[in-house]
C-alpha positions as CSV (number, residue, x, y, z in Angstrom):
1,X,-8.7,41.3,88.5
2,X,-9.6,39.8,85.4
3,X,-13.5,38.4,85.1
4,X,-14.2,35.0,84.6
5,X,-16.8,34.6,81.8
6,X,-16.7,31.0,80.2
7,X,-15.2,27.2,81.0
8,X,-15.4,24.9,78.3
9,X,-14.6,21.7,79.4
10,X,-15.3,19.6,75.9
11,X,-12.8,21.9,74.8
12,X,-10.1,20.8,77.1
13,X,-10.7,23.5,80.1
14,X,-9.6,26.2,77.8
15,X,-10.9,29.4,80.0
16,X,-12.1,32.3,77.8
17,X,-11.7,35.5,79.9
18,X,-12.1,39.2,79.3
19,X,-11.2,42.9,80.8
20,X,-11.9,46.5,80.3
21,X,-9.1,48.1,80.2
22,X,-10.9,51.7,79.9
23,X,-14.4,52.8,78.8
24,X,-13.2,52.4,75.5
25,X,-11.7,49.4,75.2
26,X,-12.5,45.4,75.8
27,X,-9.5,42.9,75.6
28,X,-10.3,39.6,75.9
29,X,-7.7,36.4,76.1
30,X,-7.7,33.0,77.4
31,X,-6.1,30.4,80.1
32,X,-4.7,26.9,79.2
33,X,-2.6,24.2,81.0
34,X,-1.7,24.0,84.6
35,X,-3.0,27.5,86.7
36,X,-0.1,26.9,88.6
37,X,2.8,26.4,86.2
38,X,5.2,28.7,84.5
39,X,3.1,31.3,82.6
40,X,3.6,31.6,78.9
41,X,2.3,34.0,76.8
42,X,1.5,32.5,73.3
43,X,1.2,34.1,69.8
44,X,-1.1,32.6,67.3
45,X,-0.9,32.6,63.4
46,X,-2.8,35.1,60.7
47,X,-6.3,34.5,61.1
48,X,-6.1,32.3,64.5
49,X,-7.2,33.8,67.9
50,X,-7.0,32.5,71.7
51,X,-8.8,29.6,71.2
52,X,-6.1,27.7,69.5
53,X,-4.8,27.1,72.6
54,X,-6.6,24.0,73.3
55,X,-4.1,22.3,70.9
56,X,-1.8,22.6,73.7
57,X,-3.8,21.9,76.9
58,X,-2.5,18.8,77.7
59,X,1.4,19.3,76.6
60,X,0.9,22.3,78.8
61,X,-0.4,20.6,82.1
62,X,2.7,17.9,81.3
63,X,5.4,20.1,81.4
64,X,3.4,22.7,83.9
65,X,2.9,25.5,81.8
66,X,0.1,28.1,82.5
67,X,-0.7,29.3,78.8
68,X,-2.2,32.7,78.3
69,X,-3.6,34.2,74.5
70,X,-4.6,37.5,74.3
71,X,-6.6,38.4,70.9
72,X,-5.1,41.1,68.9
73,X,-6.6,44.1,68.3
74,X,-9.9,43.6,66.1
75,X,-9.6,40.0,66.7
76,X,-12.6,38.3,68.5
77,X,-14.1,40.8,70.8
78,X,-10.7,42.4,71.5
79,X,-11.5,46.6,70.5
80,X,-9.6,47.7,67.3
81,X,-6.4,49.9,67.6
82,X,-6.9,53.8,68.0
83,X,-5.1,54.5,64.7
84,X,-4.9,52.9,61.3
85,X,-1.8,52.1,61.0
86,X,1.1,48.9,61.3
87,X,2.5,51.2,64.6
88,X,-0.5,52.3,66.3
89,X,-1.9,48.2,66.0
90,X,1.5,46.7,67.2
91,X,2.0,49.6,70.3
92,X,-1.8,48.2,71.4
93,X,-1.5,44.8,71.1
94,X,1.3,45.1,73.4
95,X,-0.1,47.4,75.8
96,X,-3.4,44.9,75.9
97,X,-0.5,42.2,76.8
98,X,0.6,44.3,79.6
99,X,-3.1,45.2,80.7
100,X,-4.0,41.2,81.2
101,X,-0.5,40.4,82.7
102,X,-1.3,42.8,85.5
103,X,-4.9,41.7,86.2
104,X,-4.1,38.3,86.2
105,X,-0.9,39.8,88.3
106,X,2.0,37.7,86.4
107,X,5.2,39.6,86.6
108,X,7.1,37.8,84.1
109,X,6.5,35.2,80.9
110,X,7.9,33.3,78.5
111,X,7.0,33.4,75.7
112,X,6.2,31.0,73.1
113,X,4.8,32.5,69.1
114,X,3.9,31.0,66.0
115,X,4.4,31.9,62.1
116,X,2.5,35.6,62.1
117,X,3.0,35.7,65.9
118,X,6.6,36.3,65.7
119,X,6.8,40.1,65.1
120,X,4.5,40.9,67.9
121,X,6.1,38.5,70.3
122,X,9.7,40.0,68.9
123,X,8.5,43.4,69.4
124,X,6.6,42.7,72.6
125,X,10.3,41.0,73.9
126,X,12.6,44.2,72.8
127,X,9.6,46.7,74.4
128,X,9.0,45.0,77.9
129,X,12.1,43.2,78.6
130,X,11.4,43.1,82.7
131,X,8.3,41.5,81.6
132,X,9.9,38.4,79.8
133,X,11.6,35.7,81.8
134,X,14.4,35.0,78.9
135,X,12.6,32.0,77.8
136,X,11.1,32.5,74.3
137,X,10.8,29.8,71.4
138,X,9.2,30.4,68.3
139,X,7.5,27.7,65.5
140,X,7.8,28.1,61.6
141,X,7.7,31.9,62.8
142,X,7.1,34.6,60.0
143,X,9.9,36.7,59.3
144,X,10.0,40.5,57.8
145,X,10.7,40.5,54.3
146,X,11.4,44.1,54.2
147,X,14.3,42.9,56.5
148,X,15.5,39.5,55.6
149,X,16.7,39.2,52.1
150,X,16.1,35.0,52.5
151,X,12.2,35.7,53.1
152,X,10.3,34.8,50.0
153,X,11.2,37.6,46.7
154,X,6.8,38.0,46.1
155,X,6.7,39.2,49.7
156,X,10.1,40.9,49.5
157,X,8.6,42.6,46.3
158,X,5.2,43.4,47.6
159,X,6.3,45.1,50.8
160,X,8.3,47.2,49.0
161,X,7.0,48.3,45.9
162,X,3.0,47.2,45.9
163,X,0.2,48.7,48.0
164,X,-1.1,47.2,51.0
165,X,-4.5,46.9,49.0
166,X,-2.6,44.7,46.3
167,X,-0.1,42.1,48.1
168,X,-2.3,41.5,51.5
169,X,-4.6,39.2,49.6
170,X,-1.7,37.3,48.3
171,X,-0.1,37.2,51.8
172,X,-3.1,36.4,53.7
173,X,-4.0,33.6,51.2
174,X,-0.1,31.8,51.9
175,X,-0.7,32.2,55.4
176,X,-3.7,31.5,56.2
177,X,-4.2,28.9,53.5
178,X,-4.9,25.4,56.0
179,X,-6.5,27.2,58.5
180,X,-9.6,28.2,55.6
181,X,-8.9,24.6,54.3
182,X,-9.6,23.1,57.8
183,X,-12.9,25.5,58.5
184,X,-14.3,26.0,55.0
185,X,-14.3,22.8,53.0
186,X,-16.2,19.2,53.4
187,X,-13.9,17.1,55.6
188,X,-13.7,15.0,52.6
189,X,-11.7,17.9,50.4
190,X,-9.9,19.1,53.2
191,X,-8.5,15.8,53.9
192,X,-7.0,15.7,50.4
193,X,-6.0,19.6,51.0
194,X,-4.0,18.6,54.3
195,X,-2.7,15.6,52.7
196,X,-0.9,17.7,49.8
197,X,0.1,20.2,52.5
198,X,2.3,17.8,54.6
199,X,5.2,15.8,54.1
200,X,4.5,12.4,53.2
201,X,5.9,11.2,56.4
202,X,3.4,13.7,58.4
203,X,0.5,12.6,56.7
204,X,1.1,8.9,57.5
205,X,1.8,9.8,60.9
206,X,-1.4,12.1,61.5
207,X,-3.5,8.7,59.5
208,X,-1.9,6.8,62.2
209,X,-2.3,8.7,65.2
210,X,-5.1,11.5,64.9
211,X,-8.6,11.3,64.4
212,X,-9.4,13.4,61.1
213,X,-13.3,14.4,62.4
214,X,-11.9,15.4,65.6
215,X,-9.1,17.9,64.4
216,X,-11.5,19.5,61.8
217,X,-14.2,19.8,64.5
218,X,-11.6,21.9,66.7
219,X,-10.3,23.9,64.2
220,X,-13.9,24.7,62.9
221,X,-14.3,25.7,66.6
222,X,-11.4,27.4,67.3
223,X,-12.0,30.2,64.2
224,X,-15.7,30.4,65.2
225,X,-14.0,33.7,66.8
226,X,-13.8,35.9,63.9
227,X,-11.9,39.1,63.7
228,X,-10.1,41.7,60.9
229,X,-6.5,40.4,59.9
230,X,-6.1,43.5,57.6
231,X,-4.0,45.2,60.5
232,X,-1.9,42.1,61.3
233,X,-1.0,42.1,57.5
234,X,0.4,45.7,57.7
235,X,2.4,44.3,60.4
236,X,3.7,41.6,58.7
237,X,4.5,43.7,55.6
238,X,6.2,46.8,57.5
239,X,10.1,47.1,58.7
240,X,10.9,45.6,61.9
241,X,12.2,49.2,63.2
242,X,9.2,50.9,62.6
243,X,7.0,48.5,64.5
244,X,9.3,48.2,67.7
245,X,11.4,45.2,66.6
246,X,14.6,45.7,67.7
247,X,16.2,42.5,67.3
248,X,19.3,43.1,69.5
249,X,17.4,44.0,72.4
250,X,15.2,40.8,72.5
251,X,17.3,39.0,75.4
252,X,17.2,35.6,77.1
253,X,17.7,32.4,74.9
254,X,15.9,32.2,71.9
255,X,14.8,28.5,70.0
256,X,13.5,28.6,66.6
257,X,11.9,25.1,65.5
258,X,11.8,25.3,62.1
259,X,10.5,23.4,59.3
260,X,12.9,22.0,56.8
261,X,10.6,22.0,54.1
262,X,8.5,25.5,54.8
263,X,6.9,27.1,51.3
264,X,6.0,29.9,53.5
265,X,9.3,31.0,55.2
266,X,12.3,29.4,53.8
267,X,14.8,27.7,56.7
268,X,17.2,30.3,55.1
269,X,15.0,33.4,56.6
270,X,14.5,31.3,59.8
271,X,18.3,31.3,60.0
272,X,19.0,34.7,59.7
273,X,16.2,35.6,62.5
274,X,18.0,33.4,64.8
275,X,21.3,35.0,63.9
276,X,19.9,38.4,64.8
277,X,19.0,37.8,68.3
278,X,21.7,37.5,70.5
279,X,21.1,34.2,72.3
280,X,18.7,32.8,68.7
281,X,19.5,29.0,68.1
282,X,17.9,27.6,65.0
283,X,16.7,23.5,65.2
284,X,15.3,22.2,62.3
285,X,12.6,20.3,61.8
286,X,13.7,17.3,59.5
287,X,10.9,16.4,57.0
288,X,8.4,18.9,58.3
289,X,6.2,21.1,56.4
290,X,5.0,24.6,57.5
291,X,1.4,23.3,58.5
292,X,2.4,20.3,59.9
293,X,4.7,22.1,62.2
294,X,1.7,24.2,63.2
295,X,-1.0,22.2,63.7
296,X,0.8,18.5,64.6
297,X,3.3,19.0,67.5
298,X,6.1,17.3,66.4
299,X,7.8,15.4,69.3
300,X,10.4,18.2,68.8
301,X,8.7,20.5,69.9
302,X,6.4,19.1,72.6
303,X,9.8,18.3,74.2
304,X,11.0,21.9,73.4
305,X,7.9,23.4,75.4
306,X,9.6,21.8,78.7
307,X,12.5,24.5,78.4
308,X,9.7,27.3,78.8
309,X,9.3,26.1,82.5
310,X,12.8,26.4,83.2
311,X,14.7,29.2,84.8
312,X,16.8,31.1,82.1
């Protein structure tokens, strides 16, 4: 069994776990929601980690939902892949997966990914299919621009004809570009960064409902974990098939949520995605940007998270 190491209650009882899964290698992951719920295997963004699970503690606990994160290879504390290279990060990060599923002995998940979590969830889906329960949903998720011809035509280019040295900084910078907003700047800029981020509609709403000093004190928390994205760039850059997406074997019902106005991935690639997988359904999120989709939980998708309890 897995070894308790940390509770943080101001952080809304987000456990912070770890195992060896040889003398090599440490994996660590985290816990969320209700213990006894549904579990659900989450996938973060570029440059997040398990933390960023406390965003959805208490939606978790309401629609009983136990939430588990496991950092990707390189990624706060987790060991670094065996091999350099897109296939070698991908085939670990799922076999760390399967390593924490058994020690916490959970059969079967849903799963539930976001933006740069999509491929590894995808590939995690095709690889392990008696491991899923069909449930999956994904939000504003990333998709392959060396597959989709709708993905954006700098990252179409770049993954095919630059070297990984050149186009990752680019990548990484569209990303990732709130998440170093929220944790880098005064809250004073980043309030005027976030505000030019959303839609005018989500900025009103997050004025009127969120407290700006909290949210930057939990994202500045959450990336205190810090961790090499380089491999999780090659990822995003390489061909589905050669990372073990196969998108006709990723069963069960899939719901994409997203974002009708996404500068990152345009709801034409998000359409596409869902019309690879064989159960995909696409809803869109009227008047939603990328980040806000992220980091704001639109009703949609609190509401959405209530399927992932279900049986499929």
């Amino acid at each position: 069994m897995a070894n308790q190491t940390e509770c943080n209650p101001n952080r809304d009882m987000l456990i912070l776990d770890s195992i060896r899964v040889s003398n090599e290698r440490k994996v660590t992951f985290a816990t969320a929601g209700n213990p006894d719920g549904t579990p659900v295997l989450t996938f973060y963004p570029l440059g997040g980690n398990r933390r960023m699970l406390s965003s959805f503690q208490r939606h978790a606990v309401t629609a009983s939902l136990n939430l588990i994160c496991v950092n990707r290879p390189g990624m706060g504390g987790t060991s670094k892949a065996p091999h350099k290279n897109p296939a070698s990060h991908m085939s670990t990060a799922c076999n760390d997966i399967i390593a924490v599923l058994d020690a916490l002995e959970i059969s079967c998940v849903g799963l539930l990914f976001e933006c740069a979590g999509a491929p590894f969830a995808l590939a995690f889906a095709a690889k392990y299919k008696h491991r899923t329960n069909g449930n999956l949903m994904g939000i504003a998720p990333f998709v392959q621009p060396t597959d989709c011809p709708s993905t954006k035509a700098i990252f179409q280019f770049g993954a095919l004809r630059c070297p990984l040295w050149l186009i990752s900084p680019i990548v990484a910078n569209s990303i990732s570009s709130l998440t170093h907003i929220m944790t880098s700047l005064p809250s004073g800029w980043a309030n005027s960064k976030l505000k030019k981020s959303l839609t005018p509609k989500e900025y009103d709403f997050f004025v009127e409902t969120s407290s700006e000093i909290k949210l930057f004190d939990s994202m500045k928390w959450a990336h205190e974990e810090k961790g090499d994205t380089s491999a999780d760039l090659s990822v995003l850059l390489s061909k589905g098939v050669d990372i073990g997406i196969e998108y006709k074997d990723v069963l069960g019902k899939v719901v994409i949520i997203h974002p009708e106005h996404d500068k990152l991935t345009p709801i034409a690639a998000a359409k596409w995605l869902s019309e690879q997988l064989p159960c995909g359904r696409l809803i869109t999120l009227s008047d939603a940007s990328h980040e806000g989709a992220l980091f704001m939980l639109h009703a949609i998708i609190v509401d959405s998270l209530k399927s992932l309890g279900t049986s499929s």
